[in-house]
C-alpha positions in Angstrom: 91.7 83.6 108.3 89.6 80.9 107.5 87.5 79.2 104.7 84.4 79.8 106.9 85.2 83.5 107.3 85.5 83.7 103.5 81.8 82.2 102.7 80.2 84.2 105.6 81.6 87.7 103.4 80.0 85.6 100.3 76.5 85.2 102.3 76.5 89.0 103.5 77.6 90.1 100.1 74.5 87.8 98.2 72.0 88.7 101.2 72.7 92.8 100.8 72.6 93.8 97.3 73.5 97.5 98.7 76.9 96.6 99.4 77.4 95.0 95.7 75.6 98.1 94.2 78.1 100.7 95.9 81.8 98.1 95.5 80.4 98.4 92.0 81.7 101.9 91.4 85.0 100.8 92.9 85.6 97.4 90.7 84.7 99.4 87.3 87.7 101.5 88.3 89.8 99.2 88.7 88.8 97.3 85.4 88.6 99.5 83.6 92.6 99.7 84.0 93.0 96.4 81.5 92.6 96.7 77.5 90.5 94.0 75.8 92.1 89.8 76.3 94.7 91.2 78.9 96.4 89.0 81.4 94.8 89.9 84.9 96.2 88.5 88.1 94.0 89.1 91.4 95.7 89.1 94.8 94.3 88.4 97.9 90.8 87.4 96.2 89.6 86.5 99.2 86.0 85.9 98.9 86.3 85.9 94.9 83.5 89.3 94.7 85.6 91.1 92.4 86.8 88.2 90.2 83.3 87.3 89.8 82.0 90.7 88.5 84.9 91.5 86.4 84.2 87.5 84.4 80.9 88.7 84.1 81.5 92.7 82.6 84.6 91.8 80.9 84.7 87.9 79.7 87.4 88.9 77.5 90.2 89.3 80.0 92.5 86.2 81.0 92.0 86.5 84.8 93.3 84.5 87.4 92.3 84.8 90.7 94.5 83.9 93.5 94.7 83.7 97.2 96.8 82.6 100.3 93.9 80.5 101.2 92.4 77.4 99.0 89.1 78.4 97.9 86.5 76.9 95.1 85.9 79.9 93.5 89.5 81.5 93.2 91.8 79.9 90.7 95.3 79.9 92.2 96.5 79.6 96.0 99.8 81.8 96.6 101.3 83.8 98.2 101.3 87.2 96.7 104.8 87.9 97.4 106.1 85.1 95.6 104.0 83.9 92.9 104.7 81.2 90.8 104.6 82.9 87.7 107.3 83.9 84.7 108.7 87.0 84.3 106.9 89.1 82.2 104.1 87.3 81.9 101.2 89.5 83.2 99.3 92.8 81.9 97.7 93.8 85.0 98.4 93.0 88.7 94.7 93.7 90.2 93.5 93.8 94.0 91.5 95.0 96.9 92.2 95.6 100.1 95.3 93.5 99.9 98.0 96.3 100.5 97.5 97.2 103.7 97.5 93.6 105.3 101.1 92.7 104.0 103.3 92.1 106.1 105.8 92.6 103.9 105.3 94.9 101.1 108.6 95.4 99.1 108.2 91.6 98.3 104.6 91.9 97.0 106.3 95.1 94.8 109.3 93.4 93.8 107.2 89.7 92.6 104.5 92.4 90.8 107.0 94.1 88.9 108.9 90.5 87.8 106.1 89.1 86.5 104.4 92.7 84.9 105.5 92.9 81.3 106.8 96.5 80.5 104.3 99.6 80.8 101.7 96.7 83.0 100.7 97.6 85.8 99.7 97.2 89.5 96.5 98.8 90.6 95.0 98.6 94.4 91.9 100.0 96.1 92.6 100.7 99.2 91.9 102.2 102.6 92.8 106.1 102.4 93.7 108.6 105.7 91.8 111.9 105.5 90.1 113.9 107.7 87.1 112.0 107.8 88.2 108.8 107.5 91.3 108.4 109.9 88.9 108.6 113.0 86.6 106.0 111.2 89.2 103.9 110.7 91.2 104.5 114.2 88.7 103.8 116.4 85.8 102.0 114.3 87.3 99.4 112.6 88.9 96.0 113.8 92.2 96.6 111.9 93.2 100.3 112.8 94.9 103.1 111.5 98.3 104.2 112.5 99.4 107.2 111.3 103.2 106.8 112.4 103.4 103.2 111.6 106.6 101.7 109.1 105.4 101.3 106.1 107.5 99.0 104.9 107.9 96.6 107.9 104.2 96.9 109.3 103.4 93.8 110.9 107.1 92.5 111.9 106.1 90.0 114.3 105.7 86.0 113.6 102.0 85.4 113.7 100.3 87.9 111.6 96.4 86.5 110.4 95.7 87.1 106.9 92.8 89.3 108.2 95.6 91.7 110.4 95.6 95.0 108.9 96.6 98.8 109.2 94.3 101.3 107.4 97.5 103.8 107.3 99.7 101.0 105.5 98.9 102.5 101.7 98.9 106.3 102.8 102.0 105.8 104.3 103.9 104.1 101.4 102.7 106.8 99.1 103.7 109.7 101.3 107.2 108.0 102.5 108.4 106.9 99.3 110.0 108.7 96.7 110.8 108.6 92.5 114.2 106.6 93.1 112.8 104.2 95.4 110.0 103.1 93.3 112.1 103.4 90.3 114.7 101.0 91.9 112.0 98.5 92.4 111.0 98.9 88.4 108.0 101.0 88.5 106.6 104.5 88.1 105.4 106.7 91.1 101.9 105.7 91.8 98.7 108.0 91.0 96.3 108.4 93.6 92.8 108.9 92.9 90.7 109.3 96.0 86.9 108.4 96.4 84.5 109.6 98.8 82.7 106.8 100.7 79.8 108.4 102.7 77.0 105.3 100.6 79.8 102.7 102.3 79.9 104.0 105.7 76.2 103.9 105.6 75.9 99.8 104.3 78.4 98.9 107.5 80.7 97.5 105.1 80.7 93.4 105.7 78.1 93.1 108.5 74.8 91.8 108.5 72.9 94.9 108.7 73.2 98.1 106.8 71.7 102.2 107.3 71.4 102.3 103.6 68.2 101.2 102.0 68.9 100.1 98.7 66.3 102.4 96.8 68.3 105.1 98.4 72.0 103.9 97.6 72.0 106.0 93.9 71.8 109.4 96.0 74.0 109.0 98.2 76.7 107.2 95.2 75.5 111.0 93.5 76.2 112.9 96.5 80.2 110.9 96.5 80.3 111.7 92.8 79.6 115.6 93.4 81.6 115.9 96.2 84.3 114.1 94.2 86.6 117.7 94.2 86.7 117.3 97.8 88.3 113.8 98.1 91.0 114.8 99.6 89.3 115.7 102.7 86.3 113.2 102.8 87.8 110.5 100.7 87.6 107.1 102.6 89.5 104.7 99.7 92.1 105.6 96.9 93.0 103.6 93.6 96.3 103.2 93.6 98.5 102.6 90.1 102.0 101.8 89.8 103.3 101.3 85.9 106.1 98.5 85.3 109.0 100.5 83.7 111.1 99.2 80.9 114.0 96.8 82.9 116.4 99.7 81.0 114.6 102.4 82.7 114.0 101.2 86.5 116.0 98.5 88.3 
């Protein structure tokens, strides 16, 4: 991962208004999540795209936006598995696609959940395995998709770039963990909501050129909408929330 790689997402994202228009519909799920003044910490900002819409829809949130990487636009360099942060101190633990490049993901649980106050939460868009996506993601995307991969310990060895990923990583926690494993780490069972993605196939995601004109984009976000009963079958990302139980009723 580099600074460099981080402003070239920044110049494709300004340069192809599509690809804002369609994460749109993604990031007012996600903040939607937080009541008026919360406390909002971003992981893995990145690029800071979703830290900038959200201060521009929702000035009244205390957002912080943080990042393993220094950054101009972002507000706090950390790792997101130990953040330097008090207990209880947070509303809302906010990201995307941060999940499925963690090498370690208990830690990124376990730090959320210190420094959620009870009945915050975590909430993560992520990659999602269905029918249509899995082949997508196996075999036409950088980072991969690996069905039997450990959840839990997906990228073991020393090494692992910030941009290393696993599109099965999320999927895989949700389906392998149960109610007394995510109580013992001090939350609730996640919800999944699942979102159809046919406008985002069609931009190319983070490349320079796109299949989706931009005057086009609201049919095909109408035609994801529609088909949203099917999701579970042509879904290609998932929101994700986990609730901080009270310290008496989880770990």
């Amino acid at each position: 991962m580099s600074l460099q790689r981080l402003r070239e997402h920044r110049s494709i994202w300004d340069a192809k208004p599509v690809l804002a228009d369609v994460y749109a519909v993604w990031f007012e799920e996600l903040v939607r999540l937080a009541a008026p003044a919360q406390r909002v910490l971003e992981v893995g900002a990145g690029p800071g795209l979703l830290g900038q819409w959200a201060r521009g829809r929702r000035p009244d949130l205390r957002w912080i936006a943080s990042d393993l990487l220094p950054a101009p636009w972002n507000d706090l360099v950390t790792d997101a598995t130990a953040l330097p942060l008090r207990a209880a101190s947070l509303d809302l633990v906010i990201g995307v696609d941060v999940l499925h490049h963690l090498a370690r993901p208990r830690r990124f649980f376990t730090e959320a959940a210190r420094v959620l106050a009870a009945g915050g939460r975590i909430a993560l868009l992520e990659p999602w395995v269905t029918p249509l996506s899995y082949p997508v993601y196996r075999f036409a995307h950088q980072e991969g998709c690996t069905l039997g991969i450990d959840p839990w310990e997906p990228f073991a060895a020393a090494g692992q770039d910030a941009f290393d990923g696993d599109g099965a990583v999320p999927w895989r926690i949700v389906r392998s963990t149960g109610e007394p494993d995510w109580r013992g780490l001090g939350l609730a069972s996640p919800r999944v909501r699942a979102f159809n993605g046919f406008a985002y196939l069609l931009t190319l995601g983070f490349r320079s050129a796109s299949l989706l004109p931009r005057p086009a984009a609201g049919a095909f976000m109408r035609l994801d909408d529609l088909l949203t009963p099917l999701a579970g079958l042509l879904g290609m990302r998932a929101l994700l929330v986990w609730e901080r139980l009270s310290p008496s009723a989880g770990a």
